[in-house]
N, C-alpha and C positions, 0 to 999 in steps of 0.2 A: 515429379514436381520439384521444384526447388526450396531450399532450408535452409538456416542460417545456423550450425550446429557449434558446439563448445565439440573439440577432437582429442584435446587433452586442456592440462593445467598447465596457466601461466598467464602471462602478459596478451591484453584482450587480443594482437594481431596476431598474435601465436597461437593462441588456443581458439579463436572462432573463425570457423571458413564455412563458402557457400558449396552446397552439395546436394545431388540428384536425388532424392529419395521416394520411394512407393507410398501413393497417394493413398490416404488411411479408405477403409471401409467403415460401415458401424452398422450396429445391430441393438437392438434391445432399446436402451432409454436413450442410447447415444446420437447426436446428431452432426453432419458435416457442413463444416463452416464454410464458406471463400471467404478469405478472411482481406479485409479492408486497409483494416488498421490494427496497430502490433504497442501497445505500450508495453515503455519500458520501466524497469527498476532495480535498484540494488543489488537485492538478492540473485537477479541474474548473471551478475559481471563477479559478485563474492561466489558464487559458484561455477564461472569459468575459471579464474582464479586459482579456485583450489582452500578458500577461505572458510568456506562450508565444507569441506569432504566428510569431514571426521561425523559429521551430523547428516548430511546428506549426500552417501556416495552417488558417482554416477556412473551409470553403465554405457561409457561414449562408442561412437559418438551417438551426442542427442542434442537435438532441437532446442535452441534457446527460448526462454519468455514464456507469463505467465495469462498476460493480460490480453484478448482480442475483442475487436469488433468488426462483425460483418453478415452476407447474406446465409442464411440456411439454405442447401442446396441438396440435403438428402436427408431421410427421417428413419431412424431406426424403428423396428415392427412398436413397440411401446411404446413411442412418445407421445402425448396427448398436448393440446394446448396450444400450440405451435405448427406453423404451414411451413412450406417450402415459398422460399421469396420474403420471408420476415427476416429481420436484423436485426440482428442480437448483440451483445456483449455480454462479458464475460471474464472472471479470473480461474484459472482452471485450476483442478485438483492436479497434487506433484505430481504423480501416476500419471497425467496427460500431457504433462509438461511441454511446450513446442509449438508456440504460438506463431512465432516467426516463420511463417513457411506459409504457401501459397494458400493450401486447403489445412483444416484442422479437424479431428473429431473431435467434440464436447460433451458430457455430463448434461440433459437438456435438466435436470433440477436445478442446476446453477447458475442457466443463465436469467437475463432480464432482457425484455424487450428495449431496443434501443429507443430512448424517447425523440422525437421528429423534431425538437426543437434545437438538435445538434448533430454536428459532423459525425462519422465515424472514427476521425481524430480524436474529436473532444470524446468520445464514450472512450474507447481502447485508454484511455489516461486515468478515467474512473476508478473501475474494479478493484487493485488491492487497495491504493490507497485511502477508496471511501470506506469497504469494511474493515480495513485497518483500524480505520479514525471511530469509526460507527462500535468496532466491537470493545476496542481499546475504552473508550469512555461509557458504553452501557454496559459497561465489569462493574463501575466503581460509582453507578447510579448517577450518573449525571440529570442535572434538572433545571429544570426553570429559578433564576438569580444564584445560582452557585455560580462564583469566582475563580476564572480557570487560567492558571499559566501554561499556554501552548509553547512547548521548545521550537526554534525555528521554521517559523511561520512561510519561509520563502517557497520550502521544500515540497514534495510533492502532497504527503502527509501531512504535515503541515497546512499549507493552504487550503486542502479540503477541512480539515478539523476546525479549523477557525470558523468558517462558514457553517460547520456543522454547529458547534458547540453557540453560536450566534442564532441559529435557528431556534434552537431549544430554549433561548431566553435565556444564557450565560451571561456573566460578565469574563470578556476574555482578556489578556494579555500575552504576549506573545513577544521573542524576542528575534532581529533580522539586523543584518546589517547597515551600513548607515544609504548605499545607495538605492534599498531595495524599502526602505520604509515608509513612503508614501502608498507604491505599491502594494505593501499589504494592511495598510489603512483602508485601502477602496477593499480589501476582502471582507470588511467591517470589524476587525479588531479594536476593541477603546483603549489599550493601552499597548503602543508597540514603542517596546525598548533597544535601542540602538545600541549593541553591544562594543560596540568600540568608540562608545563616550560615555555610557552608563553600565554600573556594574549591577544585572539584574538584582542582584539578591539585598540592595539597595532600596530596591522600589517596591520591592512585593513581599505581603507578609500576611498570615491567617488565611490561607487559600483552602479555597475547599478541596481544589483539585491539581496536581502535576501530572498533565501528559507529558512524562519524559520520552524525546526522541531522540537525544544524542546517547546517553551512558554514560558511564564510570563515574566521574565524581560530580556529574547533575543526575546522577541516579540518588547518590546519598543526599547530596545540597537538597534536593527534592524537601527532604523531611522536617530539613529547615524552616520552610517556606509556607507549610501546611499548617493551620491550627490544630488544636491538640481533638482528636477522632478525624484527622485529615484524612486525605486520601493520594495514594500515588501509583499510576499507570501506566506503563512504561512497554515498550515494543523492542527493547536493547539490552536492559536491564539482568540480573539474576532470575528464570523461573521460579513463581511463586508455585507453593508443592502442589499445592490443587491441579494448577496446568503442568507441572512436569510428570503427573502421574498420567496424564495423557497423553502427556508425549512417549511414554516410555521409560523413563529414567526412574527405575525403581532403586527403592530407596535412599533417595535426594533427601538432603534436610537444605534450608536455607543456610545460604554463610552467615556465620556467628554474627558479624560486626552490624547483616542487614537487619537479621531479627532485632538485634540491641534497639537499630532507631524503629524499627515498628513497633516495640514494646516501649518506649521510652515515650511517643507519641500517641498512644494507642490509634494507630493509622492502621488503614484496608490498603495493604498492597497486590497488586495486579499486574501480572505478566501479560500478555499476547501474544499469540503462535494462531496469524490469522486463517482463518479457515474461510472454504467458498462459502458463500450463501444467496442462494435465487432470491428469498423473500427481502432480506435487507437490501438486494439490488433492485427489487422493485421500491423500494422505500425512498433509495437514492432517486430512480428516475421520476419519482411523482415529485420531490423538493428541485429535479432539474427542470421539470416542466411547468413547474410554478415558483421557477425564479427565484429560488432560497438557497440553490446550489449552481455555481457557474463554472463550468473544468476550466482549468488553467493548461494552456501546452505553452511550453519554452519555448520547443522549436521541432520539424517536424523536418526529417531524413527521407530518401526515396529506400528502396527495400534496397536496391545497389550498394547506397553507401549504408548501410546496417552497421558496421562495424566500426567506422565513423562516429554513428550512434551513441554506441555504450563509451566510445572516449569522452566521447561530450558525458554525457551521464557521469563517467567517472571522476570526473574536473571536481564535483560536486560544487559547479557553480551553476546548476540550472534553477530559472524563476520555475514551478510546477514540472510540467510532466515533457520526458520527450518519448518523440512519437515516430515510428517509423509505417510512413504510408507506402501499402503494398500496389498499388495500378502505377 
């Protein structure tokens, strides 16, 4: 079968090419996708790159992408729940990594059934960045009328979080560029800030919550912005030691200067290092089936031009999610 694999580090038409590979088997809980549709993200093209190695070596060549949607076409001896001919989606664990490619094996605890009221485009765009958004803001107890500033709302995380945090009875803000701001008014944001006429940190003040999604210095601006027992949650940011001790990184202390503004605020700060989850993807598809959550795709590539793909991605000037459709 065919694969779109990273073969080394560098520059995305250097380091990704299409290649023959043995179509997986599975056993046990595992099940085998045809996969549909192949979202993309970030962390894909920083780790053809070479931007991740130091944190996530790779053993190339390997399969790009984390995010699919498509049909179940074989059932490991354990799986229960799930038939042959059901559609699923999914963000897979690193160990599976390789979504881009014709067939895929999957983790069947991780996926969700794909909800009927959407493409298999629109699911493949879901997966990391709803648990992202889902996990990232139930760290830091998000709730009904807490005041959330969302960092760029256009993004793929972004636009899902906005919707989410609107679900739950937020009051959001969120900041986008100037031609992209009506467009993320219809995501139902009450305050979207035009960052190159308005200087956020201008408009917003006592917040309960900062999803930081860019870093470095709106990681710390964050603390600014928050009332004093704020909160700030962040997917870029320094690991908080709680989540670095699960990553591994033994004996981490936070850097000096971050501790300084979490004791200075007495703020709850929160890292992310998202992880799959079957249950929150069924969570997600019950809010897409009832109209509280809508995927956003930019633009959708054939499996051909895949590579095409992640250039677009990497522009980082894509409206949500792009998508490369496999038939």
């Amino acid at each position: 079968m065919k694969a779109l694999q990273i073969t080394k580090y560098g520059e995305l038409k250097d380091a990704l090419s299409f290649n023959e590979i043995e179509k997986p088997t599975v056993k046990g809980n595992n099940i085998l996708v045809k996969t549909e549709a192949v979202g993309l993200n970030p962390i894909d093209f920083k780790l053809a790159n070479g931007a991740l190695k130091e944190m996530v070596p790779l053993n190339m060549p390997c399969t790009i992408a984390f995010d699919v949607s498509g049909e179940i076409v074989e059932l490991g001896e354990d799986v229960t729940g799930l038939e042959k001919g059901d559609n699923i989606y999914a963000r897979v664990p690193h160990e599976q990594m390789g979504t881009a490619a014709e067939y895929v094996a999957v983790d069947s605890t991780i996926v969700s059934k794909k909800p009927d009221n959407i493409s298999h485009e629109e699911a493949a765009g879901l997966p990391l960045i709803g648990l992202t958004s889902i996990q990232a803001l139930e760290r830091v107890g998000l709730k009904e009328g807490d005041q959330v500033l969302i960092h760029a709302g256009s993004g793929g995380v972004g636009s899902f979080a906005i919707q989410y945090a609107k679900a739950k009875g937020a009051y959001v803000y969120t900041t986008t560029s100037t031609k992209n701001v009506d467009w993320v008014k219809d995501l139902g944001a009450d305050r979207v800030i035009d960052y190159k006429k308005e200087d956020y940190k201008s408009v917003v003040s006592d917040l309960d919550i900062v999803f930081d999604t860019l870093g470095e210095e709106y990681t710390t601006d964050a603390f600014k912005m928050i009332k004093e027992g704020g909160k700030v949650t962040t997917i870029v940011g320094a690991p908080d030691e709680e989540t670095a001790a699960v990553m591994g990184m033994e004996e981490y202390q936070l850097p000096e200067d971050l501790a300084k503004l979490i004791d200075d605020k007495s703020a709850d700060y929160k890292f992310t290092w998202m992880q799959p989850n079957g249950d929150q993807l069924d969570s997600i598809s019950s809010m897409v089936k009832d109209s509280k959550i809508k995927p956003v795709v930019d633009k959708t590539f054939s499996f051909e031009d895949g590579i095409d793909a992640y250039e677009h991605l990497a522009t980082g000037r894509a409206k949500g999610k792009v998508i490369i459709k496999m038939a």
